[in-house]
Chimera marker file (.cmm) of the C-alpha trace (Angstrom):
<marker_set name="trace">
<marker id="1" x="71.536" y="139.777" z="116.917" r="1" g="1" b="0" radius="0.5"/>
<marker id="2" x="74.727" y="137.050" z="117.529" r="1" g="1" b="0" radius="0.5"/>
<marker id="3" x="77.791" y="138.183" z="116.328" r="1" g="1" b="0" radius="0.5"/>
<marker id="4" x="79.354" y="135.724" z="114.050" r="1" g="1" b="0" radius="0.5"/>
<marker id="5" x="83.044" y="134.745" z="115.782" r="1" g="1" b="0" radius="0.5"/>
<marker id="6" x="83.645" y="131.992" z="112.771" r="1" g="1" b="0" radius="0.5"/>
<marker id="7" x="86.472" y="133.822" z="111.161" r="1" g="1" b="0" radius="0.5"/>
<marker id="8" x="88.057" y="134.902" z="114.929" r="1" g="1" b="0" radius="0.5"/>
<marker id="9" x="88.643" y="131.554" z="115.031" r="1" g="1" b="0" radius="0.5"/>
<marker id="10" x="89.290" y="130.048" z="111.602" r="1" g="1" b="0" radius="0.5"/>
<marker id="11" x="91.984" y="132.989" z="111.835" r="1" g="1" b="0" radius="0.5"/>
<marker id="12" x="93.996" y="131.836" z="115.071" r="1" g="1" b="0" radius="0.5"/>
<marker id="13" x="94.172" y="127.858" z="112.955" r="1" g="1" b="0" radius="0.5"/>
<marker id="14" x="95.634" y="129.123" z="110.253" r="1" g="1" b="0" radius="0.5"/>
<marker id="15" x="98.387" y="126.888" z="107.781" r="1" g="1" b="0" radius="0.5"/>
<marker id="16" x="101.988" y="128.364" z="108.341" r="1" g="1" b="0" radius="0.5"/>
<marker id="17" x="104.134" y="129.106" z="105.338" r="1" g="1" b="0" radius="0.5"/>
<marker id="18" x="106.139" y="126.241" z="106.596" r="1" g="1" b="0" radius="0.5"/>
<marker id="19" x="106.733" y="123.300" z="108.784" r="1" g="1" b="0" radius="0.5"/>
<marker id="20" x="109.729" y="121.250" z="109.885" r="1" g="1" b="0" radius="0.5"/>
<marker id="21" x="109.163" y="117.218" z="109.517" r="1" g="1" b="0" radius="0.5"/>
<marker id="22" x="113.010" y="116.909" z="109.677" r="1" g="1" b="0" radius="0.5"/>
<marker id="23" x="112.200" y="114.539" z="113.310" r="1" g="1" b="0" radius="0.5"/>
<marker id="24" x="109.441" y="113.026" z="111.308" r="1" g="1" b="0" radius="0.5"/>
<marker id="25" x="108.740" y="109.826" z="111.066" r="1" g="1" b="0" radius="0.5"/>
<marker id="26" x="107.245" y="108.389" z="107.234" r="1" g="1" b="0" radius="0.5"/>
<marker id="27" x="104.369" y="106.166" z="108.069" r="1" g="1" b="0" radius="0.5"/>
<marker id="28" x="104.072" y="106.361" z="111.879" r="1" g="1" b="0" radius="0.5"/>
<marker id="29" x="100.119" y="106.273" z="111.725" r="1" g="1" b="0" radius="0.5"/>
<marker id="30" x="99.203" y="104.971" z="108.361" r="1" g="1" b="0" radius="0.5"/>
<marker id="31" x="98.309" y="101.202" z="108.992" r="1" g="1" b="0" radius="0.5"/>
<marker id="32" x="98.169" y="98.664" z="105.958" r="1" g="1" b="0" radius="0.5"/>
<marker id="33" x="94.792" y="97.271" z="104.792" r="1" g="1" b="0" radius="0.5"/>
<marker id="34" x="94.493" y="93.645" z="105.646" r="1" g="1" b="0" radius="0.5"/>
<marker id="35" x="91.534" y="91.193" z="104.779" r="1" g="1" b="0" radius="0.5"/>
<marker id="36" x="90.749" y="88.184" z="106.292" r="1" g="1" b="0" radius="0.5"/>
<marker id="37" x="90.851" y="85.003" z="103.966" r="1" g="1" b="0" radius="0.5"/>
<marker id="38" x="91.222" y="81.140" z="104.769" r="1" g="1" b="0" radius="0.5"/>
<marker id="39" x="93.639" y="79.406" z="102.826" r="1" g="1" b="0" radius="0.5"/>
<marker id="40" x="94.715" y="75.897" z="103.590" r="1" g="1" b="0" radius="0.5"/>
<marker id="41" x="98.595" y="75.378" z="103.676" r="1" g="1" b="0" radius="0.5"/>
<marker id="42" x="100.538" y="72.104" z="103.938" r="1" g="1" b="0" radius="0.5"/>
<marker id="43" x="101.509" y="71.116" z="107.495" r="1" g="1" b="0" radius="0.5"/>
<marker id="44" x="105.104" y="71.376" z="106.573" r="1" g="1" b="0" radius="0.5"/>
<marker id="45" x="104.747" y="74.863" z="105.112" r="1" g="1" b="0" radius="0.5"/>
<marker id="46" x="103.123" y="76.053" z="108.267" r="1" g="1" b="0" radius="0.5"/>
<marker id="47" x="105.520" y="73.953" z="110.612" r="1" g="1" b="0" radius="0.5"/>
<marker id="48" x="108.483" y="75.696" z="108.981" r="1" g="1" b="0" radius="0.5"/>
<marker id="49" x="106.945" y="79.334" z="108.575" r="1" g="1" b="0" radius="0.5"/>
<marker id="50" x="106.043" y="79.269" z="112.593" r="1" g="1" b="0" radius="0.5"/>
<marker id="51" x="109.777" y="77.550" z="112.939" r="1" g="1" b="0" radius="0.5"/>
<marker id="52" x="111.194" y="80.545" z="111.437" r="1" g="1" b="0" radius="0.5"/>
<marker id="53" x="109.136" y="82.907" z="112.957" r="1" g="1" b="0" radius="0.5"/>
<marker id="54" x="110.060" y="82.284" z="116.319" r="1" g="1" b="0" radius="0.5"/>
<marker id="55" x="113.543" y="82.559" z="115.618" r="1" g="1" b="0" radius="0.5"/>
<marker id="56" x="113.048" y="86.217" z="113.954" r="1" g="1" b="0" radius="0.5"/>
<marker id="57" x="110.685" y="86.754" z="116.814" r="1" g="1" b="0" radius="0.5"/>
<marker id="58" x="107.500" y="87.708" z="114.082" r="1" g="1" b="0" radius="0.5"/>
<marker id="59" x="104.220" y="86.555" z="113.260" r="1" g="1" b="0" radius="0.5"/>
<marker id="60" x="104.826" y="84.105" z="110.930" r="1" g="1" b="0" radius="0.5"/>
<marker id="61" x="101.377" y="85.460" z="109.233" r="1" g="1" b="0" radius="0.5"/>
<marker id="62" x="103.786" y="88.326" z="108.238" r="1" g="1" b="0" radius="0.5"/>
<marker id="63" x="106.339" y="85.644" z="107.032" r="1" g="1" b="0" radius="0.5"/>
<marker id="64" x="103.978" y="84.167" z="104.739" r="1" g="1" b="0" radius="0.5"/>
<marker id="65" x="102.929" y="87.253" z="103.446" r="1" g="1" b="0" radius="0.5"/>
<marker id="66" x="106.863" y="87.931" z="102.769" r="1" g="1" b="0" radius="0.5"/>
<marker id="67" x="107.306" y="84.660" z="100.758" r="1" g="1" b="0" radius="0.5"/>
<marker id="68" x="104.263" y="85.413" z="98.333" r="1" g="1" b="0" radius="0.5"/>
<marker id="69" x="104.778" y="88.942" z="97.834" r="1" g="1" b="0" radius="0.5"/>
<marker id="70" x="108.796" y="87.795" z="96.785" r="1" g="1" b="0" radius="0.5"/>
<marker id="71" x="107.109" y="85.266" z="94.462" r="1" g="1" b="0" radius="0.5"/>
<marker id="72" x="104.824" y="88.272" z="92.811" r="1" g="1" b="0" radius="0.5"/>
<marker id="73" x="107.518" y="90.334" z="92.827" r="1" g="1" b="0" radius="0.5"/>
<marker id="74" x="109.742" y="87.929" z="90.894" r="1" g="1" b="0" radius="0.5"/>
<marker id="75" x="106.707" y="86.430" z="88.642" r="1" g="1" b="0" radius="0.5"/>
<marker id="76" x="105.178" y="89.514" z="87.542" r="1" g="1" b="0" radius="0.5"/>
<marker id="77" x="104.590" y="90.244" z="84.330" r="1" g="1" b="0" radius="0.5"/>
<marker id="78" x="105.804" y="93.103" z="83.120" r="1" g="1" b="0" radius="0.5"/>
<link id1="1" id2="2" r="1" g="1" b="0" radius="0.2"/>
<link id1="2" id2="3" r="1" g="1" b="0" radius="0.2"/>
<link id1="3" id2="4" r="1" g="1" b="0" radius="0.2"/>
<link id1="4" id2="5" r="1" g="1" b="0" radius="0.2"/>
<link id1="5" id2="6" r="1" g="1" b="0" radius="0.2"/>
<link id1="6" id2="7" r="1" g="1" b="0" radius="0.2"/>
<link id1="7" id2="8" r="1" g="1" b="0" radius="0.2"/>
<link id1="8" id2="9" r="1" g="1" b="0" radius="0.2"/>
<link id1="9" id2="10" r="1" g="1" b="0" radius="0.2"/>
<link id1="10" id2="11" r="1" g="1" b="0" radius="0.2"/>
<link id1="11" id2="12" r="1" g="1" b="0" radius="0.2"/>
<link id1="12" id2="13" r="1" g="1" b="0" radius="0.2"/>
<link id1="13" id2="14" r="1" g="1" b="0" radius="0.2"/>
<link id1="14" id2="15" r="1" g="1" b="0" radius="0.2"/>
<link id1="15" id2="16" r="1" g="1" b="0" radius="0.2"/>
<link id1="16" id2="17" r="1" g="1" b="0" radius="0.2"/>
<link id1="17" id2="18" r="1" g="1" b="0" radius="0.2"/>
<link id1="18" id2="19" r="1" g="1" b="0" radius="0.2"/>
<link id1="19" id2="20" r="1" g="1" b="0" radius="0.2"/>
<link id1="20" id2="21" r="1" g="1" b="0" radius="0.2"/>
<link id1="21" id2="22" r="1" g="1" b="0" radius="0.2"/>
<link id1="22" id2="23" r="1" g="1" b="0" radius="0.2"/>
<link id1="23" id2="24" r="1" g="1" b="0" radius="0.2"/>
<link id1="24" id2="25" r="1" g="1" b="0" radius="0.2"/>
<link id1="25" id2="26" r="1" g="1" b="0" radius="0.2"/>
<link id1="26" id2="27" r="1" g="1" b="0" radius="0.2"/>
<link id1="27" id2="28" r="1" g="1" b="0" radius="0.2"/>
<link id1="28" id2="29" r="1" g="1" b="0" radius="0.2"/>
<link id1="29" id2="30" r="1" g="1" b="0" radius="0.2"/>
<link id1="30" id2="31" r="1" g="1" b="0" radius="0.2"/>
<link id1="31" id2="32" r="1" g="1" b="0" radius="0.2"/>
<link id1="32" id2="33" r="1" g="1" b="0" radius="0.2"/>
<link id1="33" id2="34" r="1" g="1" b="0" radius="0.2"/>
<link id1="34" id2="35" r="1" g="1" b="0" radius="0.2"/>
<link id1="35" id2="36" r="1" g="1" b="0" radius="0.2"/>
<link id1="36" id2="37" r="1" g="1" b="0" radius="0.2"/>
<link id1="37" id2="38" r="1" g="1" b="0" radius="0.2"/>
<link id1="38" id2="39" r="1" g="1" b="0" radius="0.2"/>
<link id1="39" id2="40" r="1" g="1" b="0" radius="0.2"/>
<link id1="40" id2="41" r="1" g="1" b="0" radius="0.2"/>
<link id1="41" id2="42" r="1" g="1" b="0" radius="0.2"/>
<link id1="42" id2="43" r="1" g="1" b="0" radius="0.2"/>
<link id1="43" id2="44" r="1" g="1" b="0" radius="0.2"/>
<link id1="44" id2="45" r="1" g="1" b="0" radius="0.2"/>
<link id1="45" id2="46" r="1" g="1" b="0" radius="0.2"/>
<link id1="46" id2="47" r="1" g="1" b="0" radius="0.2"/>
<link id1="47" id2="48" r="1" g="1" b="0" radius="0.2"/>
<link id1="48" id2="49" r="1" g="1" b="0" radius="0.2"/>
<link id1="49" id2="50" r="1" g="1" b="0" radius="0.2"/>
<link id1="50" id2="51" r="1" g="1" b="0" radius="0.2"/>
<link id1="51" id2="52" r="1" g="1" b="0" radius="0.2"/>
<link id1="52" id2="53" r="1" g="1" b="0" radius="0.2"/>
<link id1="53" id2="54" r="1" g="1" b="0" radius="0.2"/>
<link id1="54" id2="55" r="1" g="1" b="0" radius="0.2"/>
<link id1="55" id2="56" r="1" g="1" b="0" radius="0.2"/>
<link id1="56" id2="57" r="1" g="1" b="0" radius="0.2"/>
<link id1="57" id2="58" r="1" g="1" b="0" radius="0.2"/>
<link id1="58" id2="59" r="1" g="1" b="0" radius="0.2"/>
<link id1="59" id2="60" r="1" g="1" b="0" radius="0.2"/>
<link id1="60" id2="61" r="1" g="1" b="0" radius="0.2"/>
<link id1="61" id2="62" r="1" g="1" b="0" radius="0.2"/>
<link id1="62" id2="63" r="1" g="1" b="0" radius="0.2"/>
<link id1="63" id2="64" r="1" g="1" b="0" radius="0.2"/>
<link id1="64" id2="65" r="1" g="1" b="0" radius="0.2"/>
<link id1="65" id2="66" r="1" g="1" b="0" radius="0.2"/>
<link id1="66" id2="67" r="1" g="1" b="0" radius="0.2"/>
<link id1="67" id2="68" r="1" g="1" b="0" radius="0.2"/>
<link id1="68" id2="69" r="1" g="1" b="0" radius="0.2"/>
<link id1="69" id2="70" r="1" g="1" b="0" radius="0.2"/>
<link id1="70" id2="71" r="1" g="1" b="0" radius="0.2"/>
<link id1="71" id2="72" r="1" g="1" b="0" radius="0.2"/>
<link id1="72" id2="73" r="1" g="1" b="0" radius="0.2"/>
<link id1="73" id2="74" r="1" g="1" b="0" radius="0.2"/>
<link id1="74" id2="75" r="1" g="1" b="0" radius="0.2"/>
<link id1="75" id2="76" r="1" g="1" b="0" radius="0.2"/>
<link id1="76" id2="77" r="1" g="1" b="0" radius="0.2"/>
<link id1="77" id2="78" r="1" g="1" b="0" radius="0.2"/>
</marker_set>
């Protein structure tokens, strides 16, 4: 018969009692859930968000996305 080594090794991967995450870093591999939509924007909207987002050196995708979540945040009903 095959010995069984399943708790041999479950034993060696054990949780500790405790960890250090003080050189942790919040977020590092969690990625944000984007979908894909068209929209169509003014050419003066899009003119100035790309403007912009060279200077700041962004996407200005991520610019856009600022601007409306600033107008949910300050329209939303409470």
């Amino acid at each position: 018969m095959k010995e069984d080594n399943t708790k041999v090794m479950a034993d060696e991967y054990d949780m500790k009692d405790e960890y250090d995450f003080s050189s942790g870093v919040r977020g590092r591999f969690h990625t944000p859930k984007k979908k894909s939509t068209t929209i169509r924007l003014d050419d003066d909207l899009i003119l100035f968000f790309k403007k912009k987002s060279g200077e700041q050196k962004i996407g200005y995708q991520t610019l856009v996305n600022a601007a409306l979540r600033e107008f949910v945040n300050h329209h939303a009903v409470e």
